[in-house]
C-alpha distance (Angstrom), angle and dihedral (degrees) to the residues before:
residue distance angle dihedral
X1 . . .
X2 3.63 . .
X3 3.98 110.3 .
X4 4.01 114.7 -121.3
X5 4.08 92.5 -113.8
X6 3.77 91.9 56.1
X7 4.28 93.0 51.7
X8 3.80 83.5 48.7
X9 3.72 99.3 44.2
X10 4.39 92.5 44.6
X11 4.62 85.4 41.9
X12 3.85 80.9 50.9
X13 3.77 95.1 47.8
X14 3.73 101.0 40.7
X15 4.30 87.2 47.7
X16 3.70 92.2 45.6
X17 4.20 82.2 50.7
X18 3.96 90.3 45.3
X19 4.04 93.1 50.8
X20 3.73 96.1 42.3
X21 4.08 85.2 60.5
X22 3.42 92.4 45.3
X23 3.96 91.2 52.2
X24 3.64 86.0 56.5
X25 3.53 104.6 50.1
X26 3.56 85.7 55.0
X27 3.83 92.5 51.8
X28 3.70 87.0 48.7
X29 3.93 86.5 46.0
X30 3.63 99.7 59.4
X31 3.93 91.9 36.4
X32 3.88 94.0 45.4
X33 4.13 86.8 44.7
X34 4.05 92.2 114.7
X35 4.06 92.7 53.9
X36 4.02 94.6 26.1
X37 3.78 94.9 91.3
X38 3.68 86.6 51.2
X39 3.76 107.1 42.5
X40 4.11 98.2 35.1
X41 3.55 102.4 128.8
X42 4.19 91.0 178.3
X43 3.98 110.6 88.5
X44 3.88 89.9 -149.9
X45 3.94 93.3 53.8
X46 4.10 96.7 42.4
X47 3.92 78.3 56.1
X48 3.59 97.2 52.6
X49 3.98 91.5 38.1
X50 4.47 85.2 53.5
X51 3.75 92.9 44.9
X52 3.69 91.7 52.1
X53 3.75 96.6 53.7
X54 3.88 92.5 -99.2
X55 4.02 90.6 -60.4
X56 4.14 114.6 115.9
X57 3.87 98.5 -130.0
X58 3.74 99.3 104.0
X59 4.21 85.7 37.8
X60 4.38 85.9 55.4
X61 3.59 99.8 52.3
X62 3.40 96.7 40.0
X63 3.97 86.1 58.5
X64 3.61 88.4 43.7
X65 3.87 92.0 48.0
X66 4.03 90.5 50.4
X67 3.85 95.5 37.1
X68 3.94 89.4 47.3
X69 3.94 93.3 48.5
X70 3.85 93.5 39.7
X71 4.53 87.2 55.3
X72 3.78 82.1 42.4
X73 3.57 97.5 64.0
X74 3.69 93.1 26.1
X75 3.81 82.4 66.0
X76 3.87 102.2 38.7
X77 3.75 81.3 55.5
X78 3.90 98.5 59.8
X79 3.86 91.7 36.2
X80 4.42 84.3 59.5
X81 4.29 91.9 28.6
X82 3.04 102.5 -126.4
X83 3.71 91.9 153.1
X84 3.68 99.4 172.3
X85 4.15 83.8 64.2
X86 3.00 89.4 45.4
X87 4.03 98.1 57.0
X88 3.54 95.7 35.5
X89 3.70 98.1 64.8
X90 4.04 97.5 29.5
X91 4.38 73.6 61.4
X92 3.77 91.6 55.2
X93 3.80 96.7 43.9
X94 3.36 95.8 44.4
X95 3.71 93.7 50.0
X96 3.86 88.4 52.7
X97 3.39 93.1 51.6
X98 3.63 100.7 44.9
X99 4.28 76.7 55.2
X100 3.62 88.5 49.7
X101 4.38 90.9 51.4
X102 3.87 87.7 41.2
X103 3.67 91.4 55.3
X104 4.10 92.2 51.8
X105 3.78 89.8 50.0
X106 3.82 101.2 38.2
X107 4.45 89.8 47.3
X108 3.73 80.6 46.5
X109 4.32 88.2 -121.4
């Protein structure tokens, strides 16, 4: 059995991890803004990008938004231990930002 400091300490990693890539997509948002519109390659984001007039401010806090709400209940979910939460959408977020990493290093960015 896994002691209850270790779950918290690996959740608490693997968030920390999570955030850090979501900083940096941001960075590379607002720095990429010129050739965003053009190089997009998610749907939801060329939206964003188009209803903002081609600028990325609408595009950063909805990532913010999502990313904030995501940690949120990431958090809630260790405070109650409900560890199967907990691991399920860690899973998912990791996985999407393991895309988002891919994506730099296979568009050469």
């Amino acid at each position: 059995m896994v002691k209850e400091s270790t779950k918290q300490a690996i959740a608490g990693l693997m968030l920390v991890a999570i955030l850090a890539v979501s900083a940096y997509d941001s960075y590379r948002c607002v720095t990429d803004q010129v050739i965003l519109p053009l190089v997009e390659i998610n749907p939801i984001c060329v939206w964003l990008i188009k209803l903002d007039a081609g600028r990325v401010a609408i595009l950063i806090g909805a990532k913010t938004f999502g990313t904030g709400a995501a940690s949120a209940f990431i958090a809630a979910c260790i405070a109650l231990k409900k560890w199967s939460w907990v691991w399920s959408v860690i899973a998912a977020l990791t996985a999407a930002q393991v895309a988002v990493v891919a994506c730099y290093g296979i568009f050469g960015a």
